[in-house]
N, C-alpha and C positions, 0 to 999 in steps of 0.2 A: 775909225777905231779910237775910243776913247784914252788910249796908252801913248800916241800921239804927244798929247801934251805935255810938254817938259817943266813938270812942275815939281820934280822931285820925289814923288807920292806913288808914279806907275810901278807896278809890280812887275816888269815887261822893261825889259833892254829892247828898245828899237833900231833892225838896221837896214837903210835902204838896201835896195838886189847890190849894189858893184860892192859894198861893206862887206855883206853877208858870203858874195861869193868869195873872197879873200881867207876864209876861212875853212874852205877846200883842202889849204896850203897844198899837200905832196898825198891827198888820199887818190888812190887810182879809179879810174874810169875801166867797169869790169861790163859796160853794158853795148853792143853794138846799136847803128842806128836801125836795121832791124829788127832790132829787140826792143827797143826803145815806142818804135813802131807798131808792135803788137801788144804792149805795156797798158796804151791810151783809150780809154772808156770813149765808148760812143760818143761821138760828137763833143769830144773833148780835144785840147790841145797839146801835145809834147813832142819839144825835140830834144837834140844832144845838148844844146846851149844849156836847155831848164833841170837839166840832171845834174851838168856837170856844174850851174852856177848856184844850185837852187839844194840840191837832193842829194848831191856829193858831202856838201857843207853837212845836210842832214844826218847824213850816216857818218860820218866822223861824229858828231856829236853823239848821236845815239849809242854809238861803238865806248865812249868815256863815263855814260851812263850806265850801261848795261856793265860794264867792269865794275866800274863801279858797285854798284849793289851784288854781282856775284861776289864782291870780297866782304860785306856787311853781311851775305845770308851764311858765308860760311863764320865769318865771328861771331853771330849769334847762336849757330849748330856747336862754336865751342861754349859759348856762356851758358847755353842751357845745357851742353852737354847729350844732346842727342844725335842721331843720326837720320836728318832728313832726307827726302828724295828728290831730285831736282826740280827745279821750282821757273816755270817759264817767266819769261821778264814778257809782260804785256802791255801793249800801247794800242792808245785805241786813237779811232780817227774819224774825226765828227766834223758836222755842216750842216749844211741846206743840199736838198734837191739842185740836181742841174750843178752844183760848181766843182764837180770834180773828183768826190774823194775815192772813187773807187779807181783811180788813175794813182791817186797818189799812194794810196794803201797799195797797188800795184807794184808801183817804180821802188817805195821801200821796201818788199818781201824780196823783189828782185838785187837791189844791190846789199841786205843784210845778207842773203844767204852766199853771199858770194866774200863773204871778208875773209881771210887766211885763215881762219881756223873753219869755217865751212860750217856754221851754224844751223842746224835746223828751223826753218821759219815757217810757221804756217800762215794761213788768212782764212778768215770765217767775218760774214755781213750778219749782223742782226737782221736782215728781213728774212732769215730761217725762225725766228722766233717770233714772229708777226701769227696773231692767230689765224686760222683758217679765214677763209672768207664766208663757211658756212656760217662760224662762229658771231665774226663780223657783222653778218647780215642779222641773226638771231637778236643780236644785241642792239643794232640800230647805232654799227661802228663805220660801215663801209665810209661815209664821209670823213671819217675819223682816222684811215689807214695811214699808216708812220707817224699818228701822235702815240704818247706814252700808255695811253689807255689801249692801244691796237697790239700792243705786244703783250707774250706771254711771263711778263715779266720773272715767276717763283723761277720758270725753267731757263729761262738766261739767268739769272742768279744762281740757279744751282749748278748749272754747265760754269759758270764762272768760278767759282767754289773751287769743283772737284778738280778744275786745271791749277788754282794757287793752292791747291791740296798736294798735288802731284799724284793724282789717281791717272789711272789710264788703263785702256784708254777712254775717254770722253766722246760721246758723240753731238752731232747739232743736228738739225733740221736742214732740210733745204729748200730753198725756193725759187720758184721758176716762175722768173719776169717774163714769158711768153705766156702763160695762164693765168700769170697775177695771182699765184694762190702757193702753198707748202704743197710739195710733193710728198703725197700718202705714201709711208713705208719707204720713204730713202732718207737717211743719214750721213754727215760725211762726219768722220773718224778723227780724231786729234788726238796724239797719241804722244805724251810729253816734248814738245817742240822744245828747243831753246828761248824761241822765240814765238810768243804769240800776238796778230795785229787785228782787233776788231772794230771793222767799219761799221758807222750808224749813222743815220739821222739825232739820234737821243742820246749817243751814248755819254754823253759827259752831263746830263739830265739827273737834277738831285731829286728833285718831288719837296713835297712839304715834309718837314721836320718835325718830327714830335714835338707834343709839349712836356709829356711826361719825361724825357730823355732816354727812352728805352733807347735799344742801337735798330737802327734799321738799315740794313745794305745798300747802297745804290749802286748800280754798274761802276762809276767809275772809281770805285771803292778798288778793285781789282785793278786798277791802273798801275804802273811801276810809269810813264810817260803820254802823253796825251797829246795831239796835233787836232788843230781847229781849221779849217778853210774857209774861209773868207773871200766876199765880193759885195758892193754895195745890190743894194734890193735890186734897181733897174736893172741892173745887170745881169743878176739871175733867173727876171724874170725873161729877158731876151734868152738867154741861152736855153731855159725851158719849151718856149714857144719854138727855138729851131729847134730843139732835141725830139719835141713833137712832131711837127711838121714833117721830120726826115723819116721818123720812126713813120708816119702812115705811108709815106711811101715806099717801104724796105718791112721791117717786122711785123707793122700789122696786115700787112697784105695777106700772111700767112692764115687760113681758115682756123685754126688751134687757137691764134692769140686773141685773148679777154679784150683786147680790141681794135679787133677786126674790124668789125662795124664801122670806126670812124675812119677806115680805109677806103669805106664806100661811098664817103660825102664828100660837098665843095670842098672848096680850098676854103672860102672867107668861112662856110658852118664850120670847118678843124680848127682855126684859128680861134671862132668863138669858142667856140667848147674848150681850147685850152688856154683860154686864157681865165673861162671862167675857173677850171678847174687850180686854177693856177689861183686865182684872186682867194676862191671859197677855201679851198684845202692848202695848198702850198705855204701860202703866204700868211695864214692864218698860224697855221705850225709853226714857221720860222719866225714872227714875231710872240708867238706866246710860252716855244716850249724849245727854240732849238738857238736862235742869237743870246738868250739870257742867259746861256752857256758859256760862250765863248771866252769868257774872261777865269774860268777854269783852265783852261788847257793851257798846257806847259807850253806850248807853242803856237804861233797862231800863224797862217802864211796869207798873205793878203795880197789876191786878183785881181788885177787889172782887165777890162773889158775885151783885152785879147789873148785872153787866159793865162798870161806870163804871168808871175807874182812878182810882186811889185815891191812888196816888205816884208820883214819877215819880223816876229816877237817874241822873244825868250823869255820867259818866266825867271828872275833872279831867283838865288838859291840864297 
């Protein structure tokens, strides 16, 4: 991580894991380690340690944020003088394939909705906004699924919208990783949460900038806080290769899922095949459309090869 360097210049307070834990001080542990347990994405890592040193820290902080701006939307309801409708504080949470974030977007929905005042918290994945694969295919995108150009973008912009609008309710798309495709006719509902957390591959992904200076939206325009996950390449690309590996022996077995198929080959053909897929699309992503991110987010958590994080980076104010 280029914020590393103490050169005066990082926009990024860095603090190794024992620092960062310190800063838990006296917020409570509301999570069992069966919960904790059920919290963790596939072939991912968490226990009580990485909550209580890592995600406790987290929610305290997000807890002085999120007050924070409820007291600036209500002194701007006086300056303008109007009477707005509540307005969800949204953080989005972005990476690469394979390193975790659907774990962590997890571990935070679970211990925000749990603070003394009992916040409503939703979670919503941008791969509901992924086009069809009919779509995909017509266009000669399927290589291209979870770059910028594979998503519906107008419609996640405008679902984004109508939530900092405070319409409701809102709904999204869903998507189902056992067909690898949007499920035709279901929607899941968002119905003004306190708190809203969307996971992506892109989501902190600007695109090219006008030259004329019109405005053009980007998702993370709708951010009130951002978290980035982080892990060096090799490392992702291992945890890809087991998270494959395991899945042919467990998910894809099942006749339904999109691939199936590679539940009926060797072990050494699974491995090729995901590693190519991994070289051609994965890694192709992460270095063109999804690392040149990371020095947006408010925060950044950086993993060590046994999935613990290892440091953590705050965005100075």
């Amino acid at each position: 991580m280029e914020q590393r360097v103490n050169d005066g210049l990082s926009p990024y307070r860095v603090f190794p894991r024992a620092e960062w834990a310190a800063r838990r001080e006296d917020t409570p542990m509301t999570l069992t380690p069966a919960e904790i347990a059920d919290l963790k994405a596939f072939n991912d890592q968490l226990d009580i340690r990485e909550v209580e040193e890592i995600y406790l820290p987290v929610s305290r902080l997000l807890s002085l944020y999120v007050a924070a701006t409820q007291r600036l939307f209500g002194a701007m309801k006086r300056f303008l003088a109007i009477e707005g409708a509540k307005v969800p504080y949204v953080i989005g949470v972005g990476g690469s394939v394979a390193v975790g974030k659907s774990t962590t977007a997890r571990v935070l929905q679970a211990l925000l909705q749990r603070w003394p005042n009992v916040p409503k918290v939703d979670l919503i994945t941008t791969d509901g906004f992924l086009l069809p694969n009919a779509v995909l295919t017509r266009e000669g995108l399927m290589e291209k699924k979870g770059f910028p150009e594979s998503y519906d973008l107008p419609a996640l912009l405008h679902f984004l919208s109508d939530v900092k609008a405070g319409r409701h309710p809102v709904r999204a798309p869903v998507y189902s990783h056992l067909v690898y495709d949007i499920v035709p006719d279901k929607m899941v509902e968002i119905d003004r949460p306190d708190i809203l957390i969307v996971e992506g591959l892109n989501v902190l992904q600007a695109g090219r900038l006008p030259k004329d200076g019109k405005a053009i939206p980007f998702v993370s325009d709708f951010f009130d806080f951002s978290v980035y996950i982080d892990a060096e390449e090799s490392v992702l690309e291992h945890w890809y290769l087991e998270r494959f590996m395991r899945l042919r022996e467990t998910a894809f077995r099942d006749p339904k899922s999109y691939f199936h198929r590679y539940s009926q080959t060797s072990e050494e053909e699974a491995m090729g095949l995901a590693r190519s897929i991994w070289q051609r699309i994965n890694l192709v992503n992460l270095h063109e459309n999804i690392l040149p991110t990371r020095q947006r987010a408010s925060l950044i958590l950086k993993k060590g090869a046994d999935h613990q994080i290892e440091e953590v980076a705050l965005r100075r104010l």
